[in-house]
C-alpha positions as CSV (number, residue, x, y, z in Angstrom):
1,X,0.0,0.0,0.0
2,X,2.9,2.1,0.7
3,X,3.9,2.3,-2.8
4,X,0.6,3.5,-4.3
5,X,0.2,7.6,-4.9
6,X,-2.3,9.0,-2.4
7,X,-2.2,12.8,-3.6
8,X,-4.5,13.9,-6.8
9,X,-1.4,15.1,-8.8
10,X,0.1,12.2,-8.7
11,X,-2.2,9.9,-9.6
12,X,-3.0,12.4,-12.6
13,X,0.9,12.2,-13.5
14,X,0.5,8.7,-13.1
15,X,-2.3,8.1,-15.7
16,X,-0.6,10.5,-17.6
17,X,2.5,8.7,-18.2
18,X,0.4,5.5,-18.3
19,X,-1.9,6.6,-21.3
20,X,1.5,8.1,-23.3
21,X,3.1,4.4,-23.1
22,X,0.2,3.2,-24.9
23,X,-0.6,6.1,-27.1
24,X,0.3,4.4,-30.3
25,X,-1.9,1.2,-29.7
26,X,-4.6,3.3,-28.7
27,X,-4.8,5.6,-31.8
28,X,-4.3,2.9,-34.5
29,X,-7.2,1.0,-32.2
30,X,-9.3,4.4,-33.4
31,X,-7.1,4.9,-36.8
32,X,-5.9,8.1,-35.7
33,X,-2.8,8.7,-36.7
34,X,-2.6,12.0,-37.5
35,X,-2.8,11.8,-33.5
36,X,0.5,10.1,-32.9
37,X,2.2,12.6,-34.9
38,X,0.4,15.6,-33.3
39,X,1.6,13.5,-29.9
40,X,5.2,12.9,-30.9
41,X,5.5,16.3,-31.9
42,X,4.3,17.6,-28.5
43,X,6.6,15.6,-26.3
44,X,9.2,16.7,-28.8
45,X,8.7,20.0,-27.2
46,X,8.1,18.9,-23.6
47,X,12.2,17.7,-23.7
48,X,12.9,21.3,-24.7
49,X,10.4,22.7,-22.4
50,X,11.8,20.0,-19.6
51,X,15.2,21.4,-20.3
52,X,14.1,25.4,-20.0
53,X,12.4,24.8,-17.1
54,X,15.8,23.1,-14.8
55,X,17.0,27.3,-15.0
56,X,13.9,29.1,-15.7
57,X,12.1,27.2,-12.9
58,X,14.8,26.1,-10.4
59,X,17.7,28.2,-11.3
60,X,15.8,31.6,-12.4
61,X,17.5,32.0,-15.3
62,X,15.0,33.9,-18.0
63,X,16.6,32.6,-21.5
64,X,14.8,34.4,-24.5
65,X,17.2,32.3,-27.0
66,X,16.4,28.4,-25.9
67,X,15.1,27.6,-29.2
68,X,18.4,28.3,-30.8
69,X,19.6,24.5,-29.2
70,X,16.8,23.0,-30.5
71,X,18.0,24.5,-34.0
72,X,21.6,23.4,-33.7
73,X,20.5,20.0,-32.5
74,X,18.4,19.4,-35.6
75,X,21.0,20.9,-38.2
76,X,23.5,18.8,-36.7
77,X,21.3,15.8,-38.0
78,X,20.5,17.8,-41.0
79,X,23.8,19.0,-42.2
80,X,25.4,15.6,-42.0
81,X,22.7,14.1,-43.6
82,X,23.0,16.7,-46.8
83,X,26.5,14.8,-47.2
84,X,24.5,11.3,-47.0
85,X,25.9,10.8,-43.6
86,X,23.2,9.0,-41.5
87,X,24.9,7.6,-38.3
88,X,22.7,8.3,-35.6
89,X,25.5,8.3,-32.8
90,X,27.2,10.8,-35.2
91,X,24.2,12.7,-34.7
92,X,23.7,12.2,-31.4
93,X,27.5,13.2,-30.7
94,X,27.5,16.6,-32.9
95,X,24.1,17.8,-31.0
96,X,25.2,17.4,-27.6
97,X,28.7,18.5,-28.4
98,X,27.9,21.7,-29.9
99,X,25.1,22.7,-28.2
100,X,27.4,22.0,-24.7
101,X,30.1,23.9,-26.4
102,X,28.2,27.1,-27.7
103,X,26.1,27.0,-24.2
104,X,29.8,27.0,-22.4
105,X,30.8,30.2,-24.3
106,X,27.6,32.2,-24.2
107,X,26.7,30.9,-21.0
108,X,29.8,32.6,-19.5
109,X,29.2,35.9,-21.3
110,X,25.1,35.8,-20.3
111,X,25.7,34.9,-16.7
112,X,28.1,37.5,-16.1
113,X,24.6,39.5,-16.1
114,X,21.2,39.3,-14.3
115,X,17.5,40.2,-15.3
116,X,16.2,42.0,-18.1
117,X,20.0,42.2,-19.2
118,X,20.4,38.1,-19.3
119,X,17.0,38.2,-20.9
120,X,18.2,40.1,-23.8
121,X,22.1,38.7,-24.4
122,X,20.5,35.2,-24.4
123,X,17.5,36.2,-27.0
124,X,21.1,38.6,-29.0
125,X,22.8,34.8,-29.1
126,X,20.0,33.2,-30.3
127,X,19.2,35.7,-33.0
128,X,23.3,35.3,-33.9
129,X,22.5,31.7,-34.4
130,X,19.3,32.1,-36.8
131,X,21.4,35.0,-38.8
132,X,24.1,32.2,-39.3
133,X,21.4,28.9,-40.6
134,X,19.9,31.6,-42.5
135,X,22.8,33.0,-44.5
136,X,24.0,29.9,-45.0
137,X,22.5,29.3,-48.8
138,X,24.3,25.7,-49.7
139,X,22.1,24.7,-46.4
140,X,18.6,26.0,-47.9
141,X,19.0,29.2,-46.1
142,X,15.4,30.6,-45.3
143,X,13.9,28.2,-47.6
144,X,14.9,25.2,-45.0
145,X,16.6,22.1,-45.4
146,X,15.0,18.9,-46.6
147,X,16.3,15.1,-44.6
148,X,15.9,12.5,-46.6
149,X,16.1,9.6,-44.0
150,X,16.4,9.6,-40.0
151,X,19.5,9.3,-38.3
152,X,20.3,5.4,-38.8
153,X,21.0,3.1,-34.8
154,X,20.9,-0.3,-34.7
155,X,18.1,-2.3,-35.8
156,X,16.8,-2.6,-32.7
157,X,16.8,0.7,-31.7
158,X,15.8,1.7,-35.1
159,X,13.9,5.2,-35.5
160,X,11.8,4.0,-39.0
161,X,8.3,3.7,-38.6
162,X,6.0,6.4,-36.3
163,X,5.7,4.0,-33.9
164,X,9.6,3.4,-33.5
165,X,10.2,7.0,-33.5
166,X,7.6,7.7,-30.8
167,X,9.5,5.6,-28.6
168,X,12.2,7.0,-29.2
169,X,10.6,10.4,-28.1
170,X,9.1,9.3,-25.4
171,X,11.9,7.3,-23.7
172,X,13.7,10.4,-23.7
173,X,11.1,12.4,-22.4
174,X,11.0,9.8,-19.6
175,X,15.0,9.7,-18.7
176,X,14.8,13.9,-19.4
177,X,12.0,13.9,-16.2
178,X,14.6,11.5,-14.3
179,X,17.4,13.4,-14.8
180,X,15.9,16.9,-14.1
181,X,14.4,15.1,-10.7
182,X,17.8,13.9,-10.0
183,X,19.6,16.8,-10.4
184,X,17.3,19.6,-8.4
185,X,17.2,16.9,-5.8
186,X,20.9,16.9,-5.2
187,X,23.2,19.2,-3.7
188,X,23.7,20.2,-6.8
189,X,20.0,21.1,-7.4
190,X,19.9,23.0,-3.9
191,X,22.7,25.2,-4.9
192,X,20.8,26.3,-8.2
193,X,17.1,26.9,-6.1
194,X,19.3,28.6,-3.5
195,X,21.2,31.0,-5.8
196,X,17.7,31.9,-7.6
197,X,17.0,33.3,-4.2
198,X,19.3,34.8,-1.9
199,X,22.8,34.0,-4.2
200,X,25.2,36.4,-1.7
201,X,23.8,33.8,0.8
202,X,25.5,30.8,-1.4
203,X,28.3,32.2,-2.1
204,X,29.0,33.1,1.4
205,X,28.6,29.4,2.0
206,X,31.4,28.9,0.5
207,X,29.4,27.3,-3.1
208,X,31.1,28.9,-6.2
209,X,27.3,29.5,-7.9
210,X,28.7,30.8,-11.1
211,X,30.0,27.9,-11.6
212,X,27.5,25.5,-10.9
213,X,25.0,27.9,-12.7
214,X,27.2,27.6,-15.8
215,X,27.0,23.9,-15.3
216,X,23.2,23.9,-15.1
217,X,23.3,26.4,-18.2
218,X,25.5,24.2,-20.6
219,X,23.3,20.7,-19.2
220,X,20.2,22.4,-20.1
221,X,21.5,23.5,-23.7
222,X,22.4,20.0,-24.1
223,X,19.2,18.3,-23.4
224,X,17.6,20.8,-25.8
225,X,19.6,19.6,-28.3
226,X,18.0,16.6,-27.8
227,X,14.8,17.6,-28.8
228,X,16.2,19.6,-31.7
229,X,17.8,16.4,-32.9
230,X,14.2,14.4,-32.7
231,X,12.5,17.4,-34.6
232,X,14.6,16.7,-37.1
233,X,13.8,13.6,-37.6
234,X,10.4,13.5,-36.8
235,X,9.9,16.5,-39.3
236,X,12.2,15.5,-41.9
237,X,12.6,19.7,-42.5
238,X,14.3,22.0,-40.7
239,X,14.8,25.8,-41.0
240,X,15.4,28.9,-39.1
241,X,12.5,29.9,-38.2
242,X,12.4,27.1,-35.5
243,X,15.3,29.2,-34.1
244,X,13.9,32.6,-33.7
245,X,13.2,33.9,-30.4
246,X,9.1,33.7,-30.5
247,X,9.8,30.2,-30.6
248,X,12.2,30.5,-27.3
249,X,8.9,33.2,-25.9
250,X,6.6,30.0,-26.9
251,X,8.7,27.1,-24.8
252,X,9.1,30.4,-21.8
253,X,4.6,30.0,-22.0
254,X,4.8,26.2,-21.8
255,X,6.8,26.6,-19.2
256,X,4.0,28.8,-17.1
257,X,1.4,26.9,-18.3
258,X,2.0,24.0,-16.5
259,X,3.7,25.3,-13.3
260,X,7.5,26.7,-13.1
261,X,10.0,25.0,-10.8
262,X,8.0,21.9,-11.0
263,X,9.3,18.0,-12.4
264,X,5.7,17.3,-13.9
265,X,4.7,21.1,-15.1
266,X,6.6,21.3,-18.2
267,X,5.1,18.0,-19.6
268,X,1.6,18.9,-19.1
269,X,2.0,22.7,-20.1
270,X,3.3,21.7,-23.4
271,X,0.6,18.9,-24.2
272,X,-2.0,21.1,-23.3
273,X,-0.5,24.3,-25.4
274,X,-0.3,21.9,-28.2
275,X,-3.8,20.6,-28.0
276,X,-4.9,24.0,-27.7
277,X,-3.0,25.4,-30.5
278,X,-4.2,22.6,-32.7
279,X,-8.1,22.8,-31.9
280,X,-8.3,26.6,-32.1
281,X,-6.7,26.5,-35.3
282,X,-9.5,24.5,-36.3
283,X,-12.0,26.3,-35.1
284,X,-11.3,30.1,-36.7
285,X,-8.3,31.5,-38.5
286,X,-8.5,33.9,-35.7
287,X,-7.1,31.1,-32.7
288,X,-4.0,33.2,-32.2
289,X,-6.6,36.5,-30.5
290,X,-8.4,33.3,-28.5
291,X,-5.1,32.0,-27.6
292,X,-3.6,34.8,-26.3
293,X,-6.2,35.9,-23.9
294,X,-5.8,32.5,-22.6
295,X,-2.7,32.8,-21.6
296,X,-3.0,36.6,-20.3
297,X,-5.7,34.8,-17.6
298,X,-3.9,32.2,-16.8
299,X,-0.6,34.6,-16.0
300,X,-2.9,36.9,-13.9
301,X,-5.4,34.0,-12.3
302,X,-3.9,30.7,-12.5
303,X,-0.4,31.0,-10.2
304,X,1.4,28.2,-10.4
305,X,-0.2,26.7,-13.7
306,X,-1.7,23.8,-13.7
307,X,0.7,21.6,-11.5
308,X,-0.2,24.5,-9.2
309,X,-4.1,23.6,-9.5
310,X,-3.3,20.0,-8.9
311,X,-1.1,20.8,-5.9
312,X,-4.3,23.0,-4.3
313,X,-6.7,19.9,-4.6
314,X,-3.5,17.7,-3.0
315,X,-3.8,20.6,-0.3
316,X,-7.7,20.2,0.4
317,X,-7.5,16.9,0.4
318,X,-4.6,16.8,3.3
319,X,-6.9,19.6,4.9
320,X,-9.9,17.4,4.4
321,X,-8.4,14.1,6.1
């Protein structure tokens, strides 16, 4: 008994997690699959929001430029594959290692400042990194990049087929919520929630909390990457527009959606922009006016998002026993 949930959010999170394993049964069940793709494209974007949260949410880091590591993680499976180079673990090695690498430079410009100022340098790099993928014209330039076949793993851990590449997706999504728990759980974690609020504090401690928020800087570029790298795949085009820094202000609303500094939030907050995104766009051509007051109420009524709703019913429930 001691291992089953007792609070509302997390037998929601539960059922959750339970329904995404067997998404792709249950839509060809109802011969859906536009769903699956609508699905896979949404936890896509969870392991980018996932990643923006860990120093948005924990480490109060505002970063107007996050989409630009979900651009360099999917040109670094385009690129290769414009020279008919399709190893996945090539792939796999170019995102994380030039995301980390570009995060380590501009991460140690960027945290040398705080608020609005970090807000803009980050959004200043990421606009850097659009100007690049879209002057570079034997690339596609604006007019995007077309892959003609996913990054190529064993056969076992093959990405063909939108069931495969689900997976895929959502195993990472899975070991992307592990890690992030992991991490703000450790003293490692601590030191990032404790430097969002009172960083003299740290630092007279004796913690170096540039340092570590460098660290949590360059591991959040990196799992970005990750997602960039699926998008790739999963979209078989890439571009710059998926660099530009509305993207970055779209992941920033995901992020508030579903609840900042929590492990769950980001997951939920992007399924449910995605579900509202699609089904407002297919009710009127004017979705983005409905859309937008939305989000303005749920900023000014609904603190903490929707993890934060959950966590009031756990809270009247405790209150209630």
């Amino acid at each position: 008994m001691g291992m089953v949930p007792r609070s509302v959010s997390a037998w929601c999170y539960a059922a959750l997690l339970a329904v995404l394993a067997l998404a792709p049964f249950l839509f060809e069940w109802m011969e859906q699959p536009f769903y699956l793709d609508l699905l896979s494209r949404g936890l896509i974007l969870a392991i980018a929001v996932i990643s923006l949260n860990l120093i948005l949410g924990y480490g109060g880091m505002v970063s107007l430029g996050h989409a630009a590591y979900i651009g360099i993680g999917a040109y670094c499976v385009g690129i290769p594959a414009y020279y008919d180079l399709y190893n996945g673990w090539l792939h796999l090695a170019l995102a994380l290692g030039v995301s980390g690498l570009f995060a380590l430079v501009t991460g140690a410009v960027s945290l040398r400042t705080k608020g609005v100022y970090f807000i803009m340098i980050t959004m200043a790099f990421s606009q850097m990194v659009y100007f690049i993928f879209l002057s570079l014209e034997e690339y596609g330039a604006d007019d995007g990049l077309v892959i003609y076949a996913r990054s190529e793993f064993p056969e076992w851990m093959s990405m063909d087929g939108a069931t495969s590449l689900y997976y895929w997706i959502f195993i990472l999504m899975l070991l992307s919520l592990f890690l992030i728990n992991r991490l703000v759980h450790a003293r490692f974690g601590r030191v990032i929630v404790g430097s969002k609020f009172n960083e003299p504090r740290m630092q007279a401690l004796g913690f170096d909390t540039y340092r570590y928020r460098l660290a949590c800087y360059v591991i959040s570029a990196m799992l970005c990457s990750l997602a960039g790298m699926l998008l790739g795949n999963f979209a078989g085009f890439i571009s710059p527009d998926m660099i530009s820094w509305a993207r970055s202000g779209e992941l920033i609303f995901m992020v508030i959606i579903g609840g900042v500094a929590s492990i769950f939030g980001p997951l939920i907050g992007t399924l449910a922009f995605v579900v509202l995104e699609e089904g407002l766009s297919a009710i009127t051509v004017y979705w983005h006016l409905i859309f937008g007051i939305m989000l303005v109420a749920l900023v000014l009524f609904g603190k903490g998002g929707i993890h934060g709703w959950l966590s009031m019913l756990d809270r009247k429930r405790v209150e209630h026993d």
